[in-house]
N, C-alpha and C positions, 0 to 999 in steps of 0.2 A: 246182618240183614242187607242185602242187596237188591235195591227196587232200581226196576227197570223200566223206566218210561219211556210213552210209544215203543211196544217191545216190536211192533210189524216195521220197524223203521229200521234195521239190521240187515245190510245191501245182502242183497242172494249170494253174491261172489265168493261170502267170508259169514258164509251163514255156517257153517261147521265148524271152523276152528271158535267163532262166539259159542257157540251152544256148548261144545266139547267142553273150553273153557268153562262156561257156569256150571256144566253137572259138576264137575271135576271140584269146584269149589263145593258144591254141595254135598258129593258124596264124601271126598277125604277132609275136608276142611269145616262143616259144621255149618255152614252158610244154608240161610235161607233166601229164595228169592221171588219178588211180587213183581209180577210182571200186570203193569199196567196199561193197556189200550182200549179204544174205542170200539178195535177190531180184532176179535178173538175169533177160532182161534187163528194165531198165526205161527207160534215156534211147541205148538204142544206138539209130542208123539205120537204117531197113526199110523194106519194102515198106510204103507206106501211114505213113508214121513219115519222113519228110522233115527235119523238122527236129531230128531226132538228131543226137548224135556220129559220126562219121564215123573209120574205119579201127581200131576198135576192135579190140585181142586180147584174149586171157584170159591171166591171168598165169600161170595154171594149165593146163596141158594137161586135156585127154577129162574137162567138169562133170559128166557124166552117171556117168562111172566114180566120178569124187571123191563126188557127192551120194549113191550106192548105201554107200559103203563109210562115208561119215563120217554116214548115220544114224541116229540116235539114240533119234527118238520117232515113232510114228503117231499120226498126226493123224485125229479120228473127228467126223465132225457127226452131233448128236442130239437138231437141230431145237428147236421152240419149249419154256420151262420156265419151268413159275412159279418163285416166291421159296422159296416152302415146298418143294416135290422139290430144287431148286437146295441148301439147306440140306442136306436128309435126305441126299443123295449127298454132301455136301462131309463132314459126320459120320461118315461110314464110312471115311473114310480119313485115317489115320496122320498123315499128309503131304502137304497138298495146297495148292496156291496158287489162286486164284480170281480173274480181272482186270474190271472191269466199265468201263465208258464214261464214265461220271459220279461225282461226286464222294457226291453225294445216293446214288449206286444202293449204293454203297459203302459208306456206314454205312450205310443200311436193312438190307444182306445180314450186314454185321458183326453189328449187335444181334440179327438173326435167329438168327444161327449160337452167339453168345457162352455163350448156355448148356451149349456142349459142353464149354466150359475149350479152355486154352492157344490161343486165338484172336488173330492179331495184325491191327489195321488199317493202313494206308498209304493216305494221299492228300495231295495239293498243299495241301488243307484245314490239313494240318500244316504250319509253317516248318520248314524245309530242316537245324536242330539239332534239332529232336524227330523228324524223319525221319531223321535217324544215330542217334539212341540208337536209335528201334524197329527199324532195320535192324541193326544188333549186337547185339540181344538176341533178333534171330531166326534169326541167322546161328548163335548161341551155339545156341538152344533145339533145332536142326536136329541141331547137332552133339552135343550131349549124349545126344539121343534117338534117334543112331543109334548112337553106342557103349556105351547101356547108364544110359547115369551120370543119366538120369533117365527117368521116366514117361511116358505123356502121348502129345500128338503136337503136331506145329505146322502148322496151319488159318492160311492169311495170305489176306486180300480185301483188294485196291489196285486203283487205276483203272492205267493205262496208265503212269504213271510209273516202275513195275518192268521195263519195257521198254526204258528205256535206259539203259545201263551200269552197271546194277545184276548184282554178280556172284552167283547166287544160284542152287540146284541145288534142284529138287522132282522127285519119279518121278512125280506126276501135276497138271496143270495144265489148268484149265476156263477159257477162254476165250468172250465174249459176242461176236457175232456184228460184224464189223470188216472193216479191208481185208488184204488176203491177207498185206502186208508186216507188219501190228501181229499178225497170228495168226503169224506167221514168227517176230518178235522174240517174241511168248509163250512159243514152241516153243522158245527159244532159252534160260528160265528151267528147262525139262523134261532129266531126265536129260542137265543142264550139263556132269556129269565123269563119265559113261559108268558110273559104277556098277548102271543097271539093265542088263540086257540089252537090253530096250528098254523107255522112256518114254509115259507115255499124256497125249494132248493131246483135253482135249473142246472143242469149239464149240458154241455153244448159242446161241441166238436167246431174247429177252424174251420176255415172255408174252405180248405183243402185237405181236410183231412186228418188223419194222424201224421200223414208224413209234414203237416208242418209242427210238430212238436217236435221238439230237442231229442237226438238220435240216444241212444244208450239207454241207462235205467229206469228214465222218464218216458221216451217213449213205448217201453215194453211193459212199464206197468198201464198205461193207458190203453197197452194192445188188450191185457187181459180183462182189463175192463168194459170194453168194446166186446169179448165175448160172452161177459156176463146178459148185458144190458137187451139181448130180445127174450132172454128167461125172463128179466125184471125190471122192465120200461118204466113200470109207476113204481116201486118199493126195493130202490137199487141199495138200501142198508140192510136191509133186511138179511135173521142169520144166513139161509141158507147159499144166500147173493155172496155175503162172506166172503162162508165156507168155501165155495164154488171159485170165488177171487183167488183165495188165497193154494188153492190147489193147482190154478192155473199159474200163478205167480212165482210161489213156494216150493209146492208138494212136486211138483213133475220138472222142473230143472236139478236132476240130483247131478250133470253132467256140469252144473255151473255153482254148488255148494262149497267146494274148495279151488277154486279157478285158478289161486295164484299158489297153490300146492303147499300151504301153511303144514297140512297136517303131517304133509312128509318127512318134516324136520323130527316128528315123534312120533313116527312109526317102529320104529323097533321100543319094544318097552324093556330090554336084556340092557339097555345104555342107562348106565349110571348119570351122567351126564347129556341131556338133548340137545341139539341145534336150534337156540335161543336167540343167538346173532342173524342168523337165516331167515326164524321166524320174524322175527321182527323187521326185518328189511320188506318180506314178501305182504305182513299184513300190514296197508293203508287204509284205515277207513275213511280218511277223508283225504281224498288225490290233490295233490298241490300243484295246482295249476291255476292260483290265481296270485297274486300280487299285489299288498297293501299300499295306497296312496290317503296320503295326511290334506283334507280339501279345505276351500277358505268358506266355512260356513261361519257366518256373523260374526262379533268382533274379537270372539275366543279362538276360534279357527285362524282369524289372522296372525292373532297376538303369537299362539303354538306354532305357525310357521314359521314366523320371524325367530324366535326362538330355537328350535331347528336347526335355522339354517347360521344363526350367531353363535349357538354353545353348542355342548358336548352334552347328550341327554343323558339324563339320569334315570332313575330308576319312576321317580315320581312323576317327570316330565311322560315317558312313554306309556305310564296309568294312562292320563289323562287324554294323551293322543287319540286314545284307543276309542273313545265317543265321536273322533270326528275323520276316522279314516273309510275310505272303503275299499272295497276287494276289486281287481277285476281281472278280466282273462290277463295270462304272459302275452298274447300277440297284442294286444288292445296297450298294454302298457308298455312295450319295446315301441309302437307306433308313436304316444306321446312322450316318449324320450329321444326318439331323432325327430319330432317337430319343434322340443321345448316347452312346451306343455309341463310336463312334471321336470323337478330338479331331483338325481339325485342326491342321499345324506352319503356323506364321508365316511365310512369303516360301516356301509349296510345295504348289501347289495339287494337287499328284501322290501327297504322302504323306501318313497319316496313324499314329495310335498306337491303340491299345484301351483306350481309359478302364473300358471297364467287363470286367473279367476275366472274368466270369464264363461270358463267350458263347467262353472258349477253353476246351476241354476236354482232359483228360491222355491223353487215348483216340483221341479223331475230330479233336480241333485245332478255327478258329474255326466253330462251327457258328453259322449264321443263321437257322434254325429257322423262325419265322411269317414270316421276310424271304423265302423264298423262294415269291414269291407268283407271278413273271412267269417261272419254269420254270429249267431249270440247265441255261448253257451252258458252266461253266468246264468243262472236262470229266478235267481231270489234276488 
């Protein structure tokens, strides 16, 4: 059996040589496969949708009954917003989480908002053990402020990374303008354990538009969503909103399905033998164009530096690094390698450590500050 979570999260580019592959596993090889998402459909077979799965069922009987009965939040677009209204509304309430695109739109909104108090930040800016403590201390802050036992309220701003399996309940959730599937998993952090009657989800577009969203497959899933949203202002989950998302998305780029021409390598099926060296060069799904740095978070992160930079890592040493590095762009990271900033490691031209502490902060994590002079594409 082969389950496939978040199956709408399979980039358009390399949507046919995936799907090619799983029938192929299903029909000669015996494999079943469950395709799990929020947002169906999105890889079935259709009209105009050719190279879909084929014989699909719902494991669920009558989605339209199930989706009326297990809804939780409404979903509301409320169009374009600056920084400052963006703040003033996120103040007003108790409890509210805030998601944005970029890692930069992320702390700009934090430090905007931080003079409310009890304000927490999240982004991949942080290594993955400073993002568990701020996640337990807002999980705590949630729960104390709804049984009393404190003050206050919890204001949380993260990029998209609270989107995946992160277990975490807010009765209202502002969402910046994205693909129907990333406002689904938003909706998904809103009235998580039914305690409201029902949950409020905003959508909100930059003060400039789409064009300040990140160029590529973030900004064109947010185009299509932009064309859903005057069919469905107040009930943007809804199937038919979907359906209609993902036809714009999916079903009518068949010019952009094999883009890096995977399937070409197995086009003649008379070859005993396919072009597997080929394929595999042409399919990346995930583009490498970012660069791990090892940072000095609290007295582990130091301890693993120093270490580092004295031994020859092992195998158990680079485990453990792996909690306290983070990714970010090649230009961002050739910049703090001719200022000194990062040291490169000896035999790894892949890693490096944070010599200079200071560029991590206990708050936002490695911030780059003048480095970011050629725009932010890390975007989690």
């Amino acid at each position: 059996m082969i389950v496939l979570d978040e199956a709408q999260a399979i980039p358009v580019d390399l949507l046919e040589p995936c799907l090619a592959a799983l029938d192929e596993l299903v029909r000669n090889y015996g494999c079943t496969i469950v395709l799990c998402t929020a947002t169906q459909p999105a890889v079935i077979q259709r009209e105009g949708f050719a190279i879909g799965l084929q014989n699909a069922c719902e494991i669920i009987d009558k989605p339209q009954q199930l989706f009326e009965r297990m809804k939780r939040v409404t979903v509301k677009t409320i169009g374009k917003i600056t920084l400052n209204t963006l703040t003033d509304r996120l103040a007003k309430h108790q409890q509210v989480l805030a998601i944005v695109d970029t890692r930069k739109r992320a702390a700009d909104l934090y430090q905007s908002l931080r003079h409310v108090g009890d304000v927490y930040h999240l982004s991949a800016a942080m290594c993955p053990a400073h993002r568990s403590v701020c996640l337990d201390k807002i999980k705590e802050r949630l729960k104390t402020s709804e049984d009393g036992r404190a003050s206050g309220g919890c204001r949380v701003v993260s990029t998209q990374l609270i989107e995946a399996g992160v277990d975490i309940d807010f009765p209202v959730v502002y969402r910046s303008l994205a693909g129907l599937d990333s406002i689904a998993q938003a909706a998904g952090r809103c009235n998580r354990e039914g305690k409201q009657a029902m949950g409020e989800v905003f959508v909100f577009e930059p003060e400039n538009g789409i064009n300040d969203i990140p160029k590529g497959s973030m900004r064109q899933a947010a185009q299509c969503t932009q064309e859903v949203i005057p069919d469905h202002p107040d009930d943007l989950l809804n199937l038919t909103a979907i359906k209609q998302y993902f036809e714009l998305h999916y079903w009518k780029k068949s010019d952009q399905w094999d883009k890096h021409n995977v399937m070409k390598c197995f086009c003649d099926i008379n070859k005993v033998l396919f072009d597997y060296k080929t394929a595999a060069q042409r399919f990346t799904f995930i583009p490498q164009t970012q660069k791990s740095v090892v940072v000095s978070y609290g007295k582990v992160g130091d301890d693993l530096i120093s270490q580092l930079q004295h031994q020859k890592p092992n195998r158990d040493l680079y485990r453990k690094i792996q909690r306290y590095t983070v990714q970010i762009p090649v230009w961002h990271w050739d910049a703090l390698v001719q200022s000194g900033d990062i040291e490169m490691l000896k035999d790894n031209d892949q890693l490096a450590v944070l010599s200079n502490s200071s560029r991590y902060d206990e708050t936002l994590g490695l911030c780059l500050g003048e480095l970011q002079v050629m725009g932010e594409s890390s975007v989690i």
